[in-house]
Backbone bond lengths (Angstrom), bond angles and torsions (degrees), N, CA, C in turn:
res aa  C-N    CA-C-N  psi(-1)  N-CA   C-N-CA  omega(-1)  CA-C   N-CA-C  phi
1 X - - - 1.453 - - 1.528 109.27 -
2 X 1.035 115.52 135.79 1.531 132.52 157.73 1.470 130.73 -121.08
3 X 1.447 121.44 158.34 1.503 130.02 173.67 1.480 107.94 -116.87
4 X 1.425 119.10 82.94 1.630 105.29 171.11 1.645 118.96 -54.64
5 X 1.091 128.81 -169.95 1.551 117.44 -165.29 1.949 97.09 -177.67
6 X 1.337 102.34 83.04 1.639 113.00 171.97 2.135 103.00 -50.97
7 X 1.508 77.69 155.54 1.641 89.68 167.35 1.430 87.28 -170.43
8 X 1.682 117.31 177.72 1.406 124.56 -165.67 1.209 131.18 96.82
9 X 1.189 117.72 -25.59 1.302 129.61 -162.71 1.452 105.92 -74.87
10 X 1.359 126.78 174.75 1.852 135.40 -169.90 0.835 129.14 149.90
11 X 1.590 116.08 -171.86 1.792 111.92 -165.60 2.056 86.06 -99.50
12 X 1.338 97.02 123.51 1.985 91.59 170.96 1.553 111.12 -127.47
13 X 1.218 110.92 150.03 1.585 114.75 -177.61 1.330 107.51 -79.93
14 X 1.408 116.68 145.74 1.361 118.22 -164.09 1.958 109.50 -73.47
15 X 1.104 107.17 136.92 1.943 122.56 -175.71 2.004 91.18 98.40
16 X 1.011 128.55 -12.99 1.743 109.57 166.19 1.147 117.91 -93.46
17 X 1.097 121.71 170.50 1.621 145.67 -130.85 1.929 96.40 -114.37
18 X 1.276 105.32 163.16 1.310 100.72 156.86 1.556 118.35 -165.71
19 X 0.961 153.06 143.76 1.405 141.18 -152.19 1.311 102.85 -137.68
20 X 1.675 118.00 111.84 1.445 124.74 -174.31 1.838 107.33 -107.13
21 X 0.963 79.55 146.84 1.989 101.69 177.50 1.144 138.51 -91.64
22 X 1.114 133.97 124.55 1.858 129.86 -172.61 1.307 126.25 -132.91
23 X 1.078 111.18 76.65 1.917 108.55 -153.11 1.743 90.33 -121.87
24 X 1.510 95.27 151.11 1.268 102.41 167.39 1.537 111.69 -162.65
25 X 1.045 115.00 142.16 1.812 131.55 -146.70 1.586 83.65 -75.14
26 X 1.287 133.89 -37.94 1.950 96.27 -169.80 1.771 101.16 -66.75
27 X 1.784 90.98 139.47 1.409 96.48 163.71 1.679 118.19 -63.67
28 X 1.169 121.76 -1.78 1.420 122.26 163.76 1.378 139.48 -65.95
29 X 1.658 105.78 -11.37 1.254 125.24 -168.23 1.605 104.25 -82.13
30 X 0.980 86.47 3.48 2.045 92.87 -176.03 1.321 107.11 -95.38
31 X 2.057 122.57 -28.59 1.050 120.15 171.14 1.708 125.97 -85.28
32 X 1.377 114.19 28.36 1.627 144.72 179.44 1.046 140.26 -85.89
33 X 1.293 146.91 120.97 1.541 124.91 160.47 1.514 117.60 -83.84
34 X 1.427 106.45 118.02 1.685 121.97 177.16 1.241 110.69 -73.67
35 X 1.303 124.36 110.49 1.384 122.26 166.91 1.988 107.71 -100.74
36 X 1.536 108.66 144.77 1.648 128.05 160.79 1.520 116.71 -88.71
37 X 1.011 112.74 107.83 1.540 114.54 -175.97 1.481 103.29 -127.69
38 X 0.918 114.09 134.90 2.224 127.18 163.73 1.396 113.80 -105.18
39 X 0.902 124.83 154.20 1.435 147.56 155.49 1.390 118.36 -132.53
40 X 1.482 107.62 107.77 2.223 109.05 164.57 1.284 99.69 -98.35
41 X 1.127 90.29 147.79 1.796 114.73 169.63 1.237 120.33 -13.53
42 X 1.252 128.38 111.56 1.399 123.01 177.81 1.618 132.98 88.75
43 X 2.079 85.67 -2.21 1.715 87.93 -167.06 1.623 106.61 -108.49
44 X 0.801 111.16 178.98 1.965 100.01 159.39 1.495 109.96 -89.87
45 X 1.681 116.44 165.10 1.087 141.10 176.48 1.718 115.29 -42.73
46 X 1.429 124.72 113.74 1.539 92.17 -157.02 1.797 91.97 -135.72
47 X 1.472 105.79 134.08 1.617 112.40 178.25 1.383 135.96 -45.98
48 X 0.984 99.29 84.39 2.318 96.33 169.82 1.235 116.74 -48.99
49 X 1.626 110.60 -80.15 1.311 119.87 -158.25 1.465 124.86 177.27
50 X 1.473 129.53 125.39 1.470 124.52 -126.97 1.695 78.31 -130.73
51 X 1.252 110.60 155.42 1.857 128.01 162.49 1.243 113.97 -151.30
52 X 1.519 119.64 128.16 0.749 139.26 143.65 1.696 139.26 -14.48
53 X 1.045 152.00 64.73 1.458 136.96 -151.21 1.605 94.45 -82.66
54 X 0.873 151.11 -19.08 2.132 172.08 174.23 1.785 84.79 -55.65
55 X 1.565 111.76 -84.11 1.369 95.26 -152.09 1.406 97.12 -133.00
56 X 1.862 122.17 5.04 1.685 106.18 151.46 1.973 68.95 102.26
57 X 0.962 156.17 60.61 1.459 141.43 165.81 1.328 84.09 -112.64
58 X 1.892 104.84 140.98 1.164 101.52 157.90 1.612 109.87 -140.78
59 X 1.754 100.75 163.66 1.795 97.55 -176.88 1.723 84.33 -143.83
60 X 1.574 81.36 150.35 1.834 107.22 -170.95 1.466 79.33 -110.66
61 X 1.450 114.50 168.37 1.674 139.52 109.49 0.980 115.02 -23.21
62 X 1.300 129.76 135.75 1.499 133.71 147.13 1.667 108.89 -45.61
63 X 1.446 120.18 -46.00 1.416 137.62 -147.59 1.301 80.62 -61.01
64 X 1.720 131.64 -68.86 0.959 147.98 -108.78 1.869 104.76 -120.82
65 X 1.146 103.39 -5.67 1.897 108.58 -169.69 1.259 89.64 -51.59
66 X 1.188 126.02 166.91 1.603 151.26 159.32 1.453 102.75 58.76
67 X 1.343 115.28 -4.15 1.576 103.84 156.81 1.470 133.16 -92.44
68 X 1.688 103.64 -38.21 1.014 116.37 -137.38 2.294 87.55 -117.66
69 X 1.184 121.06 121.01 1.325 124.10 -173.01 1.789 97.08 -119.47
70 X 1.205 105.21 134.55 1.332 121.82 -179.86 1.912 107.50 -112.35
71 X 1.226 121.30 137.31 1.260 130.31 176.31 1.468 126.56 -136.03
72 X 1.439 130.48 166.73 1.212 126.01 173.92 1.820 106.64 -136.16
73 X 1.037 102.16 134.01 1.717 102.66 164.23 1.359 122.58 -115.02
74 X 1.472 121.97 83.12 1.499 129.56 -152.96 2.099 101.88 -52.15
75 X 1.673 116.93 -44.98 1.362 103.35 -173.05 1.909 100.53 -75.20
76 X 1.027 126.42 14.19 1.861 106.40 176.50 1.382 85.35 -124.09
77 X 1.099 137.33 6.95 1.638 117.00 -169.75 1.602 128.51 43.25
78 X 1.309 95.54 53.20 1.582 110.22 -176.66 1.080 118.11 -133.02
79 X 1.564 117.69 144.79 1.282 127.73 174.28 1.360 124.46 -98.60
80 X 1.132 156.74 79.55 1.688 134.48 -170.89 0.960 118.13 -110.78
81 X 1.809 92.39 139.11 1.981 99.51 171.27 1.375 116.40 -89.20
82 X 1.370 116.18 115.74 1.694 120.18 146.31 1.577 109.09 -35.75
83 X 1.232 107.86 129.20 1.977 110.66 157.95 1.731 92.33 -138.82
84 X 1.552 94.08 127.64 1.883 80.16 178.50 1.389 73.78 -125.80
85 X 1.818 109.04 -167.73 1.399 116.29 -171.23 1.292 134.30 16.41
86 X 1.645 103.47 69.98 1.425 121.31 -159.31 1.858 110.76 -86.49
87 X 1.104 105.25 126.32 1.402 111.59 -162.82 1.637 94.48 -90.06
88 X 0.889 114.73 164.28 2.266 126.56 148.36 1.397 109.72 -43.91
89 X 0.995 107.59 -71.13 1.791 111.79 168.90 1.439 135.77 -43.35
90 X 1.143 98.60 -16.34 1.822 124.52 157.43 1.044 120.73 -68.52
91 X 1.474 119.69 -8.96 1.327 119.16 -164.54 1.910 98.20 -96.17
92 X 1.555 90.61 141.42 1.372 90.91 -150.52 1.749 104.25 -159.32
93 X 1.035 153.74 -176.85 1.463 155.06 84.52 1.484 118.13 -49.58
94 X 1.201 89.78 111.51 1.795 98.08 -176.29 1.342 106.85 -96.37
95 X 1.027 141.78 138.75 1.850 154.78 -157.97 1.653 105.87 -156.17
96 X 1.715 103.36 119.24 1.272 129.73 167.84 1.734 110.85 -75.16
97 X 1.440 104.04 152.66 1.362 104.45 170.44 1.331 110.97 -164.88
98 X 1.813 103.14 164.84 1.404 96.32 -167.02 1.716 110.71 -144.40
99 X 1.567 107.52 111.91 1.637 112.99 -156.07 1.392 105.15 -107.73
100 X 1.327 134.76 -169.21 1.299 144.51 142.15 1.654 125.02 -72.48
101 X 1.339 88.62 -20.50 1.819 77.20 -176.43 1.514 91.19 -147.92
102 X 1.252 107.62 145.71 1.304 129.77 160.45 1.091 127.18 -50.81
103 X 1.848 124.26 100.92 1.433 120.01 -162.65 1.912 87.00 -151.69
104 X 1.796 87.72 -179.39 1.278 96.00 179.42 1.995 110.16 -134.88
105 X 1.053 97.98 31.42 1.331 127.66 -174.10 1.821 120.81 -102.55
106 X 0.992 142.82 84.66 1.082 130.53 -149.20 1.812 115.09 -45.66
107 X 1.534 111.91 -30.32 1.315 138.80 -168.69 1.735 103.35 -64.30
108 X 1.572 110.06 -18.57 1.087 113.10 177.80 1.534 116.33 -76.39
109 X 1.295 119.54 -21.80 1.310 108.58 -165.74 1.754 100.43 -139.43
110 X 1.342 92.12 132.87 1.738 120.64 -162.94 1.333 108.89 -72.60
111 X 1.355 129.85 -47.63 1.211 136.01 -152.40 1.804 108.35 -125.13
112 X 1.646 92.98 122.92 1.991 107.54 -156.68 1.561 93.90 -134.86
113 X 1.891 85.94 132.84 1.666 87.39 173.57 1.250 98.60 -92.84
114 X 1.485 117.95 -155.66 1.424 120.59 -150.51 2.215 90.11 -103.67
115 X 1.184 118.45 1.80 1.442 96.57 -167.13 1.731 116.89 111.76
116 X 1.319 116.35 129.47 1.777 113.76 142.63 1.345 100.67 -125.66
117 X 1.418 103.14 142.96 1.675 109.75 159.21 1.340 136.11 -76.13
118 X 1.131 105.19 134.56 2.078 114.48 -165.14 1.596 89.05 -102.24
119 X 1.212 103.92 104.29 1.578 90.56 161.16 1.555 102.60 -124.19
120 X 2.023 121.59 125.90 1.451 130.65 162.78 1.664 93.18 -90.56
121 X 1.857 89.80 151.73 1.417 103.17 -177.97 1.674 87.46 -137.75
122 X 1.294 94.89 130.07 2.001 90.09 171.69 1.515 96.26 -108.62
């Protein structure tokens, strides 16, 4: 079992960047697949971008390719998403997670931190 734990999140002007965080103290969280997921108001839970900590695999969104960069830092136990050229429509609660298998399905992955908020302002 694990507790991932978002940070990063804020108010950003629309075309800047923002770099969110997903770390969580069991050393187990390294044997996981991290998934990036958002939800805005009113919508369902919707797929960013998942990595591998096993063998480094990674899968984007279509929505989101060339925006959105996913990373791992094996000694802090962290995951972070790149978002550069941040639109209004980005604006979101962004939520880390952590499954057995690499999917883009929310149902895939067991273990949810609580959220940071993405808010773009143009």
């Amino acid at each position: 079992q694990v507790q991932p734990v978002e940070s990063g999140g804020g108010l950003v002007q629309a075309g800047g960047s923002v770099r969110l965080s997903c770390a969580a103290s069991e050393r187990t969280f390294t044997t996981y697949v991290v998934g990036w997921f958002r939800q805005a108001p009113g919508k369902e839970r919707e797929f960013g971008a998942a990595i591998s900590w096993g063998d480094g695999s990674i899968y984007y969104a279509d929505s989101v390719k060339g925006r959105f960069t996913i990373s791992r830092d094996n000694a802090k136990n962290t995951v972070y998403l790149q978002i550069n050229s941040l639109k209004p429509e980005d604006t979101a609660v962004y939520y880390c997670a952590a499954g057995r298998v690499i999917g883009r399905r929310p149902g895939d992955y067991v273990y949810w931190g609580q959220g940071t908020q993405v808010t773009v302002y143009s």
